[in-house]
C-alpha positions as protocol buffer text, in pm:
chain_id: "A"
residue {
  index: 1
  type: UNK
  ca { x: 0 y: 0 z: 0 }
}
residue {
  index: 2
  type: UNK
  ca { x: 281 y: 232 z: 56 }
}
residue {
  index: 3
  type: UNK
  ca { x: 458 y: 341 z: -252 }
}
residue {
  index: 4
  type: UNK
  ca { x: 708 y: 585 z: -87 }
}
residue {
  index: 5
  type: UNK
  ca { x: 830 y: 607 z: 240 }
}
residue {
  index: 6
  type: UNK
  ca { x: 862 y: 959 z: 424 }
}
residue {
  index: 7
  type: UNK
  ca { x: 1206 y: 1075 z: 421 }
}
residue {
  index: 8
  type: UNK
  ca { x: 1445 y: 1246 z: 718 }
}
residue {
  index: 9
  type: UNK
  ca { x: 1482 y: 1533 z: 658 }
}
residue {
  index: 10
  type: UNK
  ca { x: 1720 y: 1842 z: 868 }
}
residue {
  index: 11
  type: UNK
  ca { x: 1600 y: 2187 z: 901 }
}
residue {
  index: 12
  type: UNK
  ca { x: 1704 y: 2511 z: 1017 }
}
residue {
  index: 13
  type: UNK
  ca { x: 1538 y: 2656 z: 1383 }
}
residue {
  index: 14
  type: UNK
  ca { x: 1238 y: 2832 z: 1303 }
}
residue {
  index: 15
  type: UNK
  ca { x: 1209 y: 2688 z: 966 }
}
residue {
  index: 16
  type: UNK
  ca { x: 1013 y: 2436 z: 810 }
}
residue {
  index: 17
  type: UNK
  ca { x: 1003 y: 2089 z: 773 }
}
residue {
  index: 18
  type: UNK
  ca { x: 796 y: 1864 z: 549 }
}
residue {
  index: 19
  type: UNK
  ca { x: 715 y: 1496 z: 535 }
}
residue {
  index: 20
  type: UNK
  ca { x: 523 y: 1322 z: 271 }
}
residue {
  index: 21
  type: UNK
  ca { x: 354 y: 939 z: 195 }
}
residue {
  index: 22
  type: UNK
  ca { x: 264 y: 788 z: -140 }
}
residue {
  index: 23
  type: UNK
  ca { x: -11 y: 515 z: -81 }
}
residue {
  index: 24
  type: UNK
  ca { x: -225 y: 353 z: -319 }
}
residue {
  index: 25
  type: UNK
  ca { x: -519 y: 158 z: -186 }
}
residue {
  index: 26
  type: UNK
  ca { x: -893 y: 167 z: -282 }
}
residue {
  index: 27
  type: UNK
  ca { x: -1034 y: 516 z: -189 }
}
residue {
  index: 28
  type: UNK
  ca { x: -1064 y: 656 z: 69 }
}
residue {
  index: 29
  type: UNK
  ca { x: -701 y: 620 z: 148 }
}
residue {
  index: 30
  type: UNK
  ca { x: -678 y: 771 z: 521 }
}
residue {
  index: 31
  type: UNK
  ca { x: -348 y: 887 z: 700 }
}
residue {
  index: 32
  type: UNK
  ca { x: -264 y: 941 z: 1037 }
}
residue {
  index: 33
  type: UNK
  ca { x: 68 y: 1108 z: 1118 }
}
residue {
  index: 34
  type: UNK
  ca { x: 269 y: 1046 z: 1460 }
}
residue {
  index: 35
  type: UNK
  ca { x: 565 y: 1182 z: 1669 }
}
residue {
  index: 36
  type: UNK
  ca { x: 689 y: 917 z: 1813 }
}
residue {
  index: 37
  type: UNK
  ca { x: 429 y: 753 z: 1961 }
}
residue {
  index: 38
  type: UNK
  ca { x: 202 y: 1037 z: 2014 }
}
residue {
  index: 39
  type: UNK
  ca { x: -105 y: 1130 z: 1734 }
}
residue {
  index: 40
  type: UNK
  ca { x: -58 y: 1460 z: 1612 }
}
residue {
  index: 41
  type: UNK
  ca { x: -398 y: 1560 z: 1594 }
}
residue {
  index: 42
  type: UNK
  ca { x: -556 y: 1697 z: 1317 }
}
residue {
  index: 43
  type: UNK
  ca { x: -291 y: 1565 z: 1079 }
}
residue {
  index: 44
  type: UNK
  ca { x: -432 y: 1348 z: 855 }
}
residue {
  index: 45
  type: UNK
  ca { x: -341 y: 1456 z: 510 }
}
residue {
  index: 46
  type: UNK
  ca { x: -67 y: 1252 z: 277 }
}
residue {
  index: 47
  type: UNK
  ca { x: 211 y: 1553 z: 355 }
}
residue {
  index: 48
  type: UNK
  ca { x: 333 y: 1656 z: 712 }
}
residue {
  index: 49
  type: UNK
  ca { x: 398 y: 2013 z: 704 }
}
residue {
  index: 50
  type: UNK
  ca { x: 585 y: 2158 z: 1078 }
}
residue {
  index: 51
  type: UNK
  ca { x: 635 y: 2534 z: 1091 }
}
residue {
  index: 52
  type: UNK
  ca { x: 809 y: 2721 z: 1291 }
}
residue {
  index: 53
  type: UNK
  ca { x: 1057 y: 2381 z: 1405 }
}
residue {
  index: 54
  type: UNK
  ca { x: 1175 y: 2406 z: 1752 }
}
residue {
  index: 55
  type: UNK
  ca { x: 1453 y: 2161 z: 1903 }
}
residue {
  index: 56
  type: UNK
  ca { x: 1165 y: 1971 z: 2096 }
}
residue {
  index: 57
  type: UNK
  ca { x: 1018 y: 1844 z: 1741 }
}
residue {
  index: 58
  type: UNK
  ca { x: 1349 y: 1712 z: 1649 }
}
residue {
  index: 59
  type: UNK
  ca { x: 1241 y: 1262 z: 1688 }
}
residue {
  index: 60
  type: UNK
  ca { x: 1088 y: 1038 z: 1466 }
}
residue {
  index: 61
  type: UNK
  ca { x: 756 y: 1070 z: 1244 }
}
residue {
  index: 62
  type: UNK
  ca { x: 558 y: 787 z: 1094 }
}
residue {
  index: 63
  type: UNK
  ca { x: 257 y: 785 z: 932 }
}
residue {
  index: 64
  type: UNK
  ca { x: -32 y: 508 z: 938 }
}
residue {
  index: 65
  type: UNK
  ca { x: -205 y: 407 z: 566 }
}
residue {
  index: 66
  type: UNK
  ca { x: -556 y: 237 z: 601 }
}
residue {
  index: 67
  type: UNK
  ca { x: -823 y: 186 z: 335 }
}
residue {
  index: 68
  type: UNK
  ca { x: -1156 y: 62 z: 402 }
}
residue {
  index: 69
  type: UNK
  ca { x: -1026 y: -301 z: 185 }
}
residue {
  index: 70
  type: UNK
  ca { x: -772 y: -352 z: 440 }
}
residue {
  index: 71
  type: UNK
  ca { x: -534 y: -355 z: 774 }
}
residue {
  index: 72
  type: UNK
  ca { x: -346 y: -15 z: 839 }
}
residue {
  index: 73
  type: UNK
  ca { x: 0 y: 15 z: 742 }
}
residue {
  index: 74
  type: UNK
  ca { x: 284 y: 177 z: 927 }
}
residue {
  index: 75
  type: UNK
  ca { x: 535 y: 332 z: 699 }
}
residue {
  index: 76
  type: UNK
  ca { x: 897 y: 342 z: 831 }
}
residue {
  index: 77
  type: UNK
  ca { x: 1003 y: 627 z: 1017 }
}
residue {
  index: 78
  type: UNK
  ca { x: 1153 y: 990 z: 918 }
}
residue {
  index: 79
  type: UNK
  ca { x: 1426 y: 1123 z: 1128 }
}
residue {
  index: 80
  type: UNK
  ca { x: 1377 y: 1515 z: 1194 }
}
């Protein structure tokens, strides 16, 4: 179902970092991003998009892939 993986990524204090997921499944494909192993609510979109990056966000993302045909998929993680 996943068809690319996020990828680490560095940025700058106070800049920006993005992640992103290519899944294919039988629509609706739904995402759910996390920081470790905490939700981030609200983000639930194929791209990841932190403003503003403070040290604290620095840690591992992942997102989770589910379609209504089948068992959610973790991708690997991204390294901020």
């Amino acid at each position: 179902m996943i068809a690319q993986q996020p990828a680490s990524t560095t940025v700058e204090l106070s800049g920006t970092a993005v992640f992103s997921v290519v899944a294919n499944g039988t629509p609706p494909v739904q995402y759910q991003w996390f920081f470790g192993t905490d939700i981030l609510t609200g983000q639930t979109g194929s791209t990841l998009t932190l403003r503003d990056v403070t040290a604290r966000a620095a840690g591992e993302y992942h997102v989770v892939v589910s379609d209504p045909s089948g068992v959610p998929v973790s991708s690997q993680s991204a390294r901020l």
